[in-house]
Short mmCIF file of the C-alpha atoms (twelve columns), coordinates in Angstrom:
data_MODEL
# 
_entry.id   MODEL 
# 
loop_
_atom_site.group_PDB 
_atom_site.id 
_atom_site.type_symbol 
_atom_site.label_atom_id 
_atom_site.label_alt_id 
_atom_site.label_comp_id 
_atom_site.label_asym_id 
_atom_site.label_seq_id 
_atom_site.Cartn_x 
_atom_site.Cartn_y 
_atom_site.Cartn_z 
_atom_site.pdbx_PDB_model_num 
ATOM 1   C CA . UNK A 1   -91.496 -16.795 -77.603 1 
ATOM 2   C CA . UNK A 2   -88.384 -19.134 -77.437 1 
ATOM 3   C CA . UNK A 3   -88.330 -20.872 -73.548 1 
ATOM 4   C CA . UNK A 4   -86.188 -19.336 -71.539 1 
ATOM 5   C CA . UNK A 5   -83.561 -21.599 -69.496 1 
ATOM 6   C CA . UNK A 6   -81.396 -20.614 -66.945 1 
ATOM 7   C CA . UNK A 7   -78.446 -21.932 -67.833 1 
ATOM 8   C CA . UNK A 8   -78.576 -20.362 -71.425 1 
ATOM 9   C CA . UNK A 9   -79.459 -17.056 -69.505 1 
ATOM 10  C CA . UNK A 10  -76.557 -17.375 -67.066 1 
ATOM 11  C CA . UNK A 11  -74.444 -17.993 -70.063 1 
ATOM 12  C CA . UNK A 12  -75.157 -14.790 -72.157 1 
ATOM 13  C CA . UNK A 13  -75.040 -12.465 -69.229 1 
ATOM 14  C CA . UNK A 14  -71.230 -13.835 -68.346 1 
ATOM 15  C CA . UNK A 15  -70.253 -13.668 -72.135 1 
ATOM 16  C CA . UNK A 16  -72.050 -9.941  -72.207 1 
ATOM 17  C CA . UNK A 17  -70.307 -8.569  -68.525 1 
ATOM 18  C CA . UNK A 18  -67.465 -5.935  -69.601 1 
ATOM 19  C CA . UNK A 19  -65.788 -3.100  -68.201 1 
ATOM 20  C CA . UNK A 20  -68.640 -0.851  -70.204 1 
ATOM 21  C CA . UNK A 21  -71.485 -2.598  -68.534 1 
ATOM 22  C CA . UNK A 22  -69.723 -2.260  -65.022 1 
ATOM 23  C CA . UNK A 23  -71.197 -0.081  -62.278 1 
ATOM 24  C CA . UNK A 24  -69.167 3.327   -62.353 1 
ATOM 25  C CA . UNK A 25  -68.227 3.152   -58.844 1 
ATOM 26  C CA . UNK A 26  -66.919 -0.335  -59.333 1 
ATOM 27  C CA . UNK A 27  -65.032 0.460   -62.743 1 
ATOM 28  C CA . UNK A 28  -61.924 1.114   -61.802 1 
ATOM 29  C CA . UNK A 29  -61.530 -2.553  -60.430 1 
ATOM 30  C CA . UNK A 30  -63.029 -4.314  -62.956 1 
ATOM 31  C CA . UNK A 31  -60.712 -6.561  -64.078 1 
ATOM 32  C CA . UNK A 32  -61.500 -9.641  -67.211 1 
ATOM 33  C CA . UNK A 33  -60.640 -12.238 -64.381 1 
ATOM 34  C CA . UNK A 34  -63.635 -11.169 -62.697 1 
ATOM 35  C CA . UNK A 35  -66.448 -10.008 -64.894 1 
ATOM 36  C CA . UNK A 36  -69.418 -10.114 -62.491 1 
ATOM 37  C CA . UNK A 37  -67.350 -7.532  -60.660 1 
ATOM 38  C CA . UNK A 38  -69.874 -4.503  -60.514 1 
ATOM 39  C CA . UNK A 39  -72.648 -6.146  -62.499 1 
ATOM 40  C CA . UNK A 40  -75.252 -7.337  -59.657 1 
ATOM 41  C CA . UNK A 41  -77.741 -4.637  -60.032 1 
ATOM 42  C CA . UNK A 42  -78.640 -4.879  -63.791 1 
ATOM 43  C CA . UNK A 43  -78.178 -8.735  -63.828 1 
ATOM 44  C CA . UNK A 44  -80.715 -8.957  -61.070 1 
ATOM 45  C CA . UNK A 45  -83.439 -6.913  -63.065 1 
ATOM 46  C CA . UNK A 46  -82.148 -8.764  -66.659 1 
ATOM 47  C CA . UNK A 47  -83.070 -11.921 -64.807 1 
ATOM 48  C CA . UNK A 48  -86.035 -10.520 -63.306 1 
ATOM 49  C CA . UNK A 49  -87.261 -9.839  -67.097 1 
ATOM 50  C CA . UNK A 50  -87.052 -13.169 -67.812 1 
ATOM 51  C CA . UNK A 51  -88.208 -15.083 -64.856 1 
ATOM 52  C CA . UNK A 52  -89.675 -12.263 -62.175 1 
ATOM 53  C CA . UNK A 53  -89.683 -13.271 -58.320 1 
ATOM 54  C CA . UNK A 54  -88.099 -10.565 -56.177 1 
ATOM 55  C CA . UNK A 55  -85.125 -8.481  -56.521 1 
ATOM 56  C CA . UNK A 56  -83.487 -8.335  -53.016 1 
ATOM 57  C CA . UNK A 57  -80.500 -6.325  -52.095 1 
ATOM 58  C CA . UNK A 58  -78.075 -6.384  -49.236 1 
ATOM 59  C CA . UNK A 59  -74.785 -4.257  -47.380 1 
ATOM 60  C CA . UNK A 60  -71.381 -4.948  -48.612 1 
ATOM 61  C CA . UNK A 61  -69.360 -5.326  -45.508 1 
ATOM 62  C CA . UNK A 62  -64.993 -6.561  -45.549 1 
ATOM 63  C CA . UNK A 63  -64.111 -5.754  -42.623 1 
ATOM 64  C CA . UNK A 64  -66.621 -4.343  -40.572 1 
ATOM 65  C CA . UNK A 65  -67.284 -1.462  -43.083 1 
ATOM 66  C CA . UNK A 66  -69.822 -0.954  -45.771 1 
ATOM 67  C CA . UNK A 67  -68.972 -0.654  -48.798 1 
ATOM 68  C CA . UNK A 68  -71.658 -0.292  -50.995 1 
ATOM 69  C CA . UNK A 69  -74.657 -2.862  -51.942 1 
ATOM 70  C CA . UNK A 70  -75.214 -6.731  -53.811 1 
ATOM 71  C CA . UNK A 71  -77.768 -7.429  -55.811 1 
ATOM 72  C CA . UNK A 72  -79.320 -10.670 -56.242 1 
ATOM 73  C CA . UNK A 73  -82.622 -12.293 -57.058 1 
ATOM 74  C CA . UNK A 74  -85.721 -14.850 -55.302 1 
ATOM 75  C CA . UNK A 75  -87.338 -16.952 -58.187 1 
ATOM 76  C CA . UNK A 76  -91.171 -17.011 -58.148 1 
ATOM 77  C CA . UNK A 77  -90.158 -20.614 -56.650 1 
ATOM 78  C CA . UNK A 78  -88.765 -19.418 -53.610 1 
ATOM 79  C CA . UNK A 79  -85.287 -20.256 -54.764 1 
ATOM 80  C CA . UNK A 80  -82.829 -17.355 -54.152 1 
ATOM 81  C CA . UNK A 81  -80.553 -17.019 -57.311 1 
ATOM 82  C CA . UNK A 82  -77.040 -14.791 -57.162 1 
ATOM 83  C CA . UNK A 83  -75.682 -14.812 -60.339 1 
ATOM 84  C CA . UNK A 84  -72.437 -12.487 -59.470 1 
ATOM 85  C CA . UNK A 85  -71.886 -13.655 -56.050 1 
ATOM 86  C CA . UNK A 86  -68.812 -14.970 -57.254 1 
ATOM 87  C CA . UNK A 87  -67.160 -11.648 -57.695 1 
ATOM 88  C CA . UNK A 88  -66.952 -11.465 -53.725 1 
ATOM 89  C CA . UNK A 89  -62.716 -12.339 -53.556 1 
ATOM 90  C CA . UNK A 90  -61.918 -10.755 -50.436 1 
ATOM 91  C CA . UNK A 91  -63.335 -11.516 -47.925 1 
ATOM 92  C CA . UNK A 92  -66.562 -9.176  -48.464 1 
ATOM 93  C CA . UNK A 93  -69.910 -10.313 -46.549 1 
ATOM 94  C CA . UNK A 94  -73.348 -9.406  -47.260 1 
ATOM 95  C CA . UNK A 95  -75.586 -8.667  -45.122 1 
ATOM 96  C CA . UNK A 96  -79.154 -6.990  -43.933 1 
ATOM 97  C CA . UNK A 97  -80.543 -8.619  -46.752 1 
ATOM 98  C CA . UNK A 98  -84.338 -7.188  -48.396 1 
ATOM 99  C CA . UNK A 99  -86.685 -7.394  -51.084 1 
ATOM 100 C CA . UNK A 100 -87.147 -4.199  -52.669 1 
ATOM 101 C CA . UNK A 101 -89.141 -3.118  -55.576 1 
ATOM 102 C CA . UNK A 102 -87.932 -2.671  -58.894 1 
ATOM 103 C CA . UNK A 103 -87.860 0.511   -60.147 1 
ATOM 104 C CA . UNK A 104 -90.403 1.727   -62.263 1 
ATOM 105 C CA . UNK A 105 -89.328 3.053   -65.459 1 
ATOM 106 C CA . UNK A 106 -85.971 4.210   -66.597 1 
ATOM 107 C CA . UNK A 107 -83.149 3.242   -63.791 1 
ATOM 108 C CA . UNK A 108 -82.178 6.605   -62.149 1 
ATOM 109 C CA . UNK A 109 -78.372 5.516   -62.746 1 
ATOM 110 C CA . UNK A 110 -77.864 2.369   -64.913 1 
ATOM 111 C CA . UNK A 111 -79.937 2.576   -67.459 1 
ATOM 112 C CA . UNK A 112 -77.296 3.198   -70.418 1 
ATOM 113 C CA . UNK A 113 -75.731 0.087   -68.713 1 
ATOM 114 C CA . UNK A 114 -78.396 -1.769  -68.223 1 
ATOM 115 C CA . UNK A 115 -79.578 -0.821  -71.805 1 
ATOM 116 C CA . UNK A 116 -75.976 -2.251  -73.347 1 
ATOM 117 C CA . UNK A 117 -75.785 -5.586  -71.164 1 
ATOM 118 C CA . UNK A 118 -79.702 -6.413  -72.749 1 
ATOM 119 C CA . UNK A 119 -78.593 -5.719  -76.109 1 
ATOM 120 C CA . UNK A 120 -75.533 -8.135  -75.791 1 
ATOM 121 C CA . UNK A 121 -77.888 -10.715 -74.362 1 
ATOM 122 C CA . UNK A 122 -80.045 -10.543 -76.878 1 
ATOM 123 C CA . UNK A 123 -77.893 -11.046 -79.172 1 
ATOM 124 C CA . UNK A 124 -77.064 -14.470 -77.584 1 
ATOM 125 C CA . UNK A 125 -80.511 -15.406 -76.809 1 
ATOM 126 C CA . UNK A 126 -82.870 -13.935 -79.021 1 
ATOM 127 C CA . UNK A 127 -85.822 -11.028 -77.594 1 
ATOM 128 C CA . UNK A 128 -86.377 -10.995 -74.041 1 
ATOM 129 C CA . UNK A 129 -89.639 -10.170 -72.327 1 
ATOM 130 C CA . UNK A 130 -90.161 -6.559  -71.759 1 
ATOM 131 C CA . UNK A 131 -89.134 -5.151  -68.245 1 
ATOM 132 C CA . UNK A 132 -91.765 -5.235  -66.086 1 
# 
């Protein structure tokens, strides 16, 4: 197996993020200037593939109402990692922050997506580990 880097990994995911890979609820926003938009969920389990830890997940809040969740993930080292944090432009906080368990099998929503953004990934990178 080739060794994995993060910076190589961080790499392929932003060259792989597209309108097609976006969360549905967050597609009619996505704009090219900000490709991470709608992406946290299935970049958080893509890097969990390839370097486990916890997913954790967290509210949405801009201005003192929720909207929706952020995805992000805690290394086996301890180190938290947020790989799309940077599609926050307005303002938006998160907040009430947990681990939560990845979800076993097929994603009940995002799997198509989830499916796509791998494929482009691995066609920067090479095979990735198998989800756990």
């Amino acid at each position: 197996m080739i060794p994995w880097n993060l910076l190589d990994l961080d790499k392929a995911l932003r060259a792989s993020w597209a309108a097609d890979t976006c969360s549905p609820d967050d597609q009619a926003d996505w704009q090219s200037d900000n490709p991470a938009w709608g992406h946290c969920d299935i970049t958080a389990l893509i890097v969990n593939d390839v370097f486990g830890g916890d997913l954790r997940v967290g509210e949405v809040h801009r201005d003192e109402t929720q909207h929706g969740f952020h995805w992000w993930n805690r290394l086996p080292s301890g180190v938290e990692l947020d790989l799309t944090r940077e599609q926050f432009r307005h303002g938006q906080t998160v907040t009430a922050a947990r681990v939560v368990e990845r979800p076993a099998g097929p994603l009940p929503r995002r799997w198509e997506e989830y499916l796509l953004l791998r494929e482009r990934v691995i066609k920067h990178l090479g095979p990735l580990p198998e989800p756990v």
